[in-house]
C-alpha positions in Angstrom: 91.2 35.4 49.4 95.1 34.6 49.6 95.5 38.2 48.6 93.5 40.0 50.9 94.6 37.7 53.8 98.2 39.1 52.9 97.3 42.7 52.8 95.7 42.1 56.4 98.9 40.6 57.9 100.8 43.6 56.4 98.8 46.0 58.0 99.1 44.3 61.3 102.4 44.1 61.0 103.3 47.9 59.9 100.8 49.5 61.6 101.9 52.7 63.9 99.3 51.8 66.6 100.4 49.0 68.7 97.7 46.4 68.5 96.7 43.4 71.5 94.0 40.8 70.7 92.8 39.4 74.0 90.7 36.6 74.4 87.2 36.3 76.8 89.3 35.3 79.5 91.9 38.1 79.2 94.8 36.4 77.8 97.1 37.7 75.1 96.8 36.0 71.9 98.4 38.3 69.5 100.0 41.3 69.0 102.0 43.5 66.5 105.7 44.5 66.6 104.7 48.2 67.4 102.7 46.6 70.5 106.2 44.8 71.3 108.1 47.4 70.4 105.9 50.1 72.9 106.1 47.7 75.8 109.6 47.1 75.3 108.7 42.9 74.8 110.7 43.1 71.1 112.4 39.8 73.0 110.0 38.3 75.3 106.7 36.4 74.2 103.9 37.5 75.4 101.4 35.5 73.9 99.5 33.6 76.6 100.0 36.2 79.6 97.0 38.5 80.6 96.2 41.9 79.7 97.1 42.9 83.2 100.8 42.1 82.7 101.2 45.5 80.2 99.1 47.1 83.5 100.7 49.2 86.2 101.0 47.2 89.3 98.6 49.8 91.5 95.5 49.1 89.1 96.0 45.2 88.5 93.3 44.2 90.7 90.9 46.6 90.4 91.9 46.4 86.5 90.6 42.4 86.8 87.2 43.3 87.6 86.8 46.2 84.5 87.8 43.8 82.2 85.5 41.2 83.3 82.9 43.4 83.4 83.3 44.8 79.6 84.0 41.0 78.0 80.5 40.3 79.8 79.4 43.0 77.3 82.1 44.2 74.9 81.2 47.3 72.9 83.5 49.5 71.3 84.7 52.5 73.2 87.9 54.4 73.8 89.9 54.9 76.7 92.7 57.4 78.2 90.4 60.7 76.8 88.8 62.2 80.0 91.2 60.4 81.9 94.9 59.9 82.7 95.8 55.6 81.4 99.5 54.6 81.6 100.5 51.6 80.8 103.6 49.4 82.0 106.6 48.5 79.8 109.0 45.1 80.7 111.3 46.9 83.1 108.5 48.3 85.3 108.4 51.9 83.9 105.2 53.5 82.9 103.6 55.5 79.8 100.8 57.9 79.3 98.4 55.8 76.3 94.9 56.1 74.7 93.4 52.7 74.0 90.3 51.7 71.2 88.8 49.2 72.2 86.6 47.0 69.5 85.2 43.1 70.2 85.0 40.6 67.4 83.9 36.9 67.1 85.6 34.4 65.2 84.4 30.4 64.5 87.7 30.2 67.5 85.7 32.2 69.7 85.3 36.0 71.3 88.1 38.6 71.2 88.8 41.9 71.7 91.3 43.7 70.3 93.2 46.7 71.7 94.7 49.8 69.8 97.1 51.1 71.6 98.8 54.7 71.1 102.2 55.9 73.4 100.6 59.9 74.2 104.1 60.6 75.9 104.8 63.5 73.5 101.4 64.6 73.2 101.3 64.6 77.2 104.7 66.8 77.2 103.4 69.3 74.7 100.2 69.5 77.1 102.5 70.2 79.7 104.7 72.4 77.8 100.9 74.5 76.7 100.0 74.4 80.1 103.3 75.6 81.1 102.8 78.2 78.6 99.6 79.2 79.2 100.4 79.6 83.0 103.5 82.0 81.8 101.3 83.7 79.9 98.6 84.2 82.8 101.6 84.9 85.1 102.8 87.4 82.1 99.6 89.0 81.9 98.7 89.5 86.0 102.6 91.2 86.1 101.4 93.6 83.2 97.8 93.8 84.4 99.8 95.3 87.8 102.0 97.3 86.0 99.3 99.1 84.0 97.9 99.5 87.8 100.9 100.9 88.9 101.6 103.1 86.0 98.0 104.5 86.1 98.4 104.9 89.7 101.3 106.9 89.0 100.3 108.6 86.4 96.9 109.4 88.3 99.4 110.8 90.7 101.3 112.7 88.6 97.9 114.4 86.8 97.2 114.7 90.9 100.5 116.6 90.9 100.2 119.2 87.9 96.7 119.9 88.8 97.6 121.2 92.3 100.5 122.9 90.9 98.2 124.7 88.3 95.6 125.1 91.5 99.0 126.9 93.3 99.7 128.8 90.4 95.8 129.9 89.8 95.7 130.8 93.9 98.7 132.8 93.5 97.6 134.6 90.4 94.5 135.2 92.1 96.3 136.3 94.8 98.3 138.3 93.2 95.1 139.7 90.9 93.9 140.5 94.7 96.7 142.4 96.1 97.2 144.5 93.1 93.4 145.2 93.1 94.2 146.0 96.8 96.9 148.5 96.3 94.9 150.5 93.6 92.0 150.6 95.9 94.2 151.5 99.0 96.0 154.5 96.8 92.2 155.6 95.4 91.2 155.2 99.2 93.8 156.7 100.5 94.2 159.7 98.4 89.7 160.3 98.6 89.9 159.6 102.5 93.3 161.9 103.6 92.0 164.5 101.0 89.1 165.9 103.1 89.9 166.1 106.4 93.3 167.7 105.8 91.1 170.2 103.4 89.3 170.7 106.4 92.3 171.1 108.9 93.6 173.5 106.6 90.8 175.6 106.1 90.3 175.7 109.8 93.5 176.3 110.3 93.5 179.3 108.1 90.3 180.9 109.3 91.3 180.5 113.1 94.0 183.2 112.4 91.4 186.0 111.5 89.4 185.9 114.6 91.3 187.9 117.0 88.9 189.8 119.5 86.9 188.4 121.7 84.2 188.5 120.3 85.1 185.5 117.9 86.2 183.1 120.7 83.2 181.0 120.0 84.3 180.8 116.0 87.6 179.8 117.1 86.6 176.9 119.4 84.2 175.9 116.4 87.0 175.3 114.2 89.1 174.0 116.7 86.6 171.2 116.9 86.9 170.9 113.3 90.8 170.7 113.1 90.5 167.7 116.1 87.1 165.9 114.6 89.8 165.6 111.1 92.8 164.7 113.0 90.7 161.7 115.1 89.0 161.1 111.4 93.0 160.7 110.2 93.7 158.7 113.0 91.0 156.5 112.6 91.8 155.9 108.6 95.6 155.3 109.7 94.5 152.8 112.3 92.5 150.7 110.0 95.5 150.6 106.9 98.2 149.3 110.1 95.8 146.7 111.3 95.1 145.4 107.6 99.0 145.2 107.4 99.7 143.3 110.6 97.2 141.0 109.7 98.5 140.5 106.3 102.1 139.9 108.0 100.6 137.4 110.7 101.6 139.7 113.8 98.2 139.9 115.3 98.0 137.5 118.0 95.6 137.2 120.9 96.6 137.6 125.0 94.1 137.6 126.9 94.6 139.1 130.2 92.1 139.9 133.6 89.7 142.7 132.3 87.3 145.0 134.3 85.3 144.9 131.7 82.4 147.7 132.8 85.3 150.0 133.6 86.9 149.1 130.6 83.4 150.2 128.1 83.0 153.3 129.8 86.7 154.5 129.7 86.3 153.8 125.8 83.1 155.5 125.7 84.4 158.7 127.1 87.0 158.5 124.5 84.5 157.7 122.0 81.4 160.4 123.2 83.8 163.1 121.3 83.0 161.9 117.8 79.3 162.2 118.5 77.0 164.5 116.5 74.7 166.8 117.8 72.1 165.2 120.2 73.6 161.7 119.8 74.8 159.4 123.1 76.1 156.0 123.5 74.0 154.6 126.2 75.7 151.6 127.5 74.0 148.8 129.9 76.0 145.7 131.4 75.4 142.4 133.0 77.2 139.5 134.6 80.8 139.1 135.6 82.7 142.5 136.3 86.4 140.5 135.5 86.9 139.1 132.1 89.7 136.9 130.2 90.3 139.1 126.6 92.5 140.7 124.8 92.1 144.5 125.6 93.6 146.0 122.4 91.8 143.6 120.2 88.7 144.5 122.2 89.2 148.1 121.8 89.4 148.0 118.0 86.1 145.9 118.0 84.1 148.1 120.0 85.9 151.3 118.7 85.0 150.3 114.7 81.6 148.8 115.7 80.8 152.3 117.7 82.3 154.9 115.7 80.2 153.3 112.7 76.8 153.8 114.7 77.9 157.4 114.9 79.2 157.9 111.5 76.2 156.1 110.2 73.1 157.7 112.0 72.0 161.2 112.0 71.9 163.8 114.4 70.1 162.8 117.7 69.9 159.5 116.9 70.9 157.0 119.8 74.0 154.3 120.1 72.9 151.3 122.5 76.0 148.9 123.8 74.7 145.9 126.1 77.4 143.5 127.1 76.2 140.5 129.4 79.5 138.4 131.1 79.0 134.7 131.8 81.7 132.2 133.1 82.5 131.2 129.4 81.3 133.4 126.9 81.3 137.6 126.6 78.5 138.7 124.4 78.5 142.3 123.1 75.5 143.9 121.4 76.4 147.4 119.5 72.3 148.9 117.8 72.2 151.9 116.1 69.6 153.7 114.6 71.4 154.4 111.5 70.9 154.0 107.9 71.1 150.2 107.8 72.3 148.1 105.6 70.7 147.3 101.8 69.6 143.2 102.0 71.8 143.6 98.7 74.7 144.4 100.5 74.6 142.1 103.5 76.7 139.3 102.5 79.7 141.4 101.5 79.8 143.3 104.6 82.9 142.0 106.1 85.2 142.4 102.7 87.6 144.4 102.4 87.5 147.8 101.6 83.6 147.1 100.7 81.0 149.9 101.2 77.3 149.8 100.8 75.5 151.2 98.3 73.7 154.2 100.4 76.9 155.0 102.5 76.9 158.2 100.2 79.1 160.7 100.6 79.7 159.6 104.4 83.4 158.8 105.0 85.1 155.8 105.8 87.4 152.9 104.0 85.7 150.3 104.2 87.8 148.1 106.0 86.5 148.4 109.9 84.2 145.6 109.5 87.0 143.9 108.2 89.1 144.1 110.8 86.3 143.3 113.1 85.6 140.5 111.6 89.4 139.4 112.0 89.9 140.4 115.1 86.5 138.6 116.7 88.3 135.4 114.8 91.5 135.9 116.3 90.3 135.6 119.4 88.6 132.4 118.7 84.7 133.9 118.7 82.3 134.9 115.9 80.3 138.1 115.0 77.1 138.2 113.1 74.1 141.0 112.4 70.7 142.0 111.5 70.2 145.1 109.9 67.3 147.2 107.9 67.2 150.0 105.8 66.3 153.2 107.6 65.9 151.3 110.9 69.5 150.8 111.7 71.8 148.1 112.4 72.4 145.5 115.2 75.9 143.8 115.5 76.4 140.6 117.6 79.5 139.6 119.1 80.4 136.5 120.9 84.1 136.4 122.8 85.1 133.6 124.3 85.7 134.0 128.5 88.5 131.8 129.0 91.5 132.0 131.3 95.0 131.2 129.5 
């Protein structure tokens, strides 16, 4: 008995947990040197002061009522683990602790007794992990926005090469386009000047046989022949400097005060020259006499729209050009009773140097509609058409009226 009361005294007295028997009415009635030594009372007795006295001043009272409510009905429980405890040392300063608390009964009466453990490291390397862990969330938001910012950046930089390899492809294509262009232009060209100047020479040459009278009416024949080439040169010469200036940007529109019925027929006398036998332009026009348009732009519309009504239908077939005038808008209607246009062919009508399939052996470059298509955009309006096979075709043009 002597033996194990000795081994019990040692362990109080070495133990690394500071140890507090209270009594039922709070009081200290022991305690081991690690208790002393953690409340810094290595000196000072506390046997017979109350628990409260190793309490923090700012839970004392409220501290009072707790323990007199547990020694009503001890059990043991632990405290300091879902909450911050500090207890109070002999010169007033305070420490983070976790507390076991276990009753007993003795033949002297009730007790509890109080294990005590100082937390003040544990606490900083809480802090320190908490410190860290912030860091590491701080650490990990900064590279989180740098991945951002360098896939934003790269993002941009794809962004970058892909329109560079867009510009290179549009320039290629370009380039792919012009070059297609120029062998078209020089087969064009070369097909286009070929026949008329055959024809000019030809004429030319068979005009110096016919010397009598008598062949006046063969001369003025081919005399017709050598001016129908020449305006067919003209024409062809026209269309490749209007594809030019437009290529260069130097088409621009003016529009100046028009009489516009005096203008159509002017042109249609010019125009009535290219017409084959028993073919007329009959023109018909409504609304305001004095227009806002650009005449030379105007000119090359009409002209091209005209001349391909002509060059397109047969002998004795009719040209109709109906213009109506209102305060805002010009609208221009150019029917033919030509050859029409293939349903195949419609939607590449206004390309360059484009011809439909049944235009035969009927000459042309196949860049009026082109340039009519250009031109009616220049000047801020829009063209459009209806056409069948063997029926003819019927252009519409809409030009805006406005005054500068």
């Amino acid at each position: 008995m002597t033996r194990h009361i000795e081994m019990l005294d040692a362990l109080f007295k070495h133990a690394t947990e500071g140890i507090v028997v209270v009594n039922k009415a709070g009081t200290i009635v022991m305690l081991n040197p690690k208790a002393k030594e953690l409340f810094g009372y290595s000196d000072v007795d506390l046997i017979g002061r109350k628990i409260e006295t190793l309490i923090p001043q700012r839970f004392t009272k409220n501290h009072v009522q707790y323990r007199d409510n547990y020694l009503e009905a001890p059990r043991a429980r632990g405290m300091g683990h879902l909450m911050d405890l500090f207890a109070r040392k002999y010169d007033g300063s305070e420490f983070p602790v976790e507390v076991s608390l276990s009753p007993f009964k003795t033949s002297d009466g009730e007790f509890v007794v109080s294990f005590v453990i100082d937390i003040t490291e544990r606490k900083k390397q809480d802090t320190r992990i908490r410190e860290a862990n912030l860091e590491i969330q701080k650490l990990n938001a900064e590279l989180e926005e740098r991945v951002e910012q360098r896939t934003r950046e790269l993002a941009e930089a794809v962004k970058k090469v892909e329109e560079s390899q867009e510009e290179v492809i549009r320039a290629l294509k370009k380039e792919k386009e012009l070059n297609n262009m120029k062998s078209q232009f020089v087969t064009i060209a070369s097909h286009e000047f070929r026949t008329p100047l055959a024809t000019i020479l030809s004429s030319a040459s068979l005009i110096g046989r016919y010397v009598t009278t008598e062949d006046e009416e063969k001369r003025h024949k081919h005399v017709h022949r050598i001016k129908s080439a020449v305006n067919n040169l003209t024409e062809i010469l026209n269309d490749f400097l209007s594809i030019g200036k437009l290529e260069e940007g130097r088409i621009h529109s003016v529009p100046v005060q028009v009489d516009l019925p005096a203008f159509c027929k002017n042109l249609i006398d010019e125009i009535q020259g290219l017409c084959k036998e028993g073919q007329k332009i009959h023109f018909v026009y409504s609304g305001a006499t004095e227009v806002w348009l650009d005449k030379q732009l105007l000119k090359n519309i009409l002209f091209n729209l005209l001349s391909n009504g002509i060059k397109y239908s047969d002998n004795g077939k009719q040209i109709f050009l109906t213009i109506n005038a209102d305060p805002e808008t010009v609208h221009l209607e150019v029917r033919d009773q030509g050859i029409g246009i293939p349903a195949a062919d419609q939607v590449n009508v206004f390309d360059r140097f484009f011809r439909a399939h049944n235009a035969g052996n009927t000459q042309g470059t196949g860049l009026g509609l082109n340039i009519v298509n250009n031109y009616v955009d220049i000047m801020g309006g829009s063209v459009s058409f209806i056409s069948e096979v063997g029926k003819g075709s019927t252009f519409f043009v809409e030009l805006p009226n406005v005054l500068p």
